[in-house]
C-alpha positions as CSV (number, residue, x, y, z in Angstrom):
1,X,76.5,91.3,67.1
2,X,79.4,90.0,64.9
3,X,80.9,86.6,65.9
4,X,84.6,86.7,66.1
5,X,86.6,83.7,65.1
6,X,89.1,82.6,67.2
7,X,91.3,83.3,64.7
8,X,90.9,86.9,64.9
9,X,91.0,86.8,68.7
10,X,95.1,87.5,68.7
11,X,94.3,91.1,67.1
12,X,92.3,92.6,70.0
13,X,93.3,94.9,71.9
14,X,92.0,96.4,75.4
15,X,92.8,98.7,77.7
16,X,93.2,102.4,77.4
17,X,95.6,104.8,76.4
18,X,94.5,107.9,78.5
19,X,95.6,108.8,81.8
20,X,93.3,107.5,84.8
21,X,91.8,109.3,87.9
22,X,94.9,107.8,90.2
23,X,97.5,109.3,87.8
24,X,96.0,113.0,87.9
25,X,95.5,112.4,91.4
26,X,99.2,111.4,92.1
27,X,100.7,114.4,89.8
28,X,98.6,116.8,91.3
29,X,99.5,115.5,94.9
30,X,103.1,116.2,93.7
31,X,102.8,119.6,92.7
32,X,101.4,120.4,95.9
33,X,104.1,119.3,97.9
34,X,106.5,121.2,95.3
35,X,104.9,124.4,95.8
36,X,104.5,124.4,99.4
37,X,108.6,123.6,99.3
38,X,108.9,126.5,97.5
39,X,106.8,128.9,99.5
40,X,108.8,127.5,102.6
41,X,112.5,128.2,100.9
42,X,111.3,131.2,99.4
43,X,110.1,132.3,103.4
44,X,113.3,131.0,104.5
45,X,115.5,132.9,102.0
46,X,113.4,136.2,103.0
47,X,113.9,136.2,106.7
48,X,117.9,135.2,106.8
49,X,117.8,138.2,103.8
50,X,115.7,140.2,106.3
51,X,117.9,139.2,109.0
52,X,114.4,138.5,111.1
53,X,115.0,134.9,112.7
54,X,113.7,133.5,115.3
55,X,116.7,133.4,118.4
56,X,117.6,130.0,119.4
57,X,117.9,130.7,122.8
């Protein structure tokens, strides 16, 4: 292995530039909850449309 001088230590870099499991995991989560809002509008839309609510009485 190459010894580094600690001259050269200022030009390393770490990390990475991709996009981690807890990223994918949170953008997925928030799709979810987008489509099930839009199943649930597009439900609600279709029964006042369909004139078939539920009485509140």
């Amino acid at each position: 292995m190459k010894k580094i001088e600690n001259e050269n230590l200022d030009t390393i870099y770490g990390g990475t530039t991709t996009i981690s499991g807890p990223i994918i995991n949170a953008l997925v989560n928030v799709i979810k909850v987008l489509k099930e809002a839009g199943y649930s509008l597009g439900s609600g839309i279709r029964r006042i449309s369909e004139n078939s609510l539920c009485p509140l009485e």
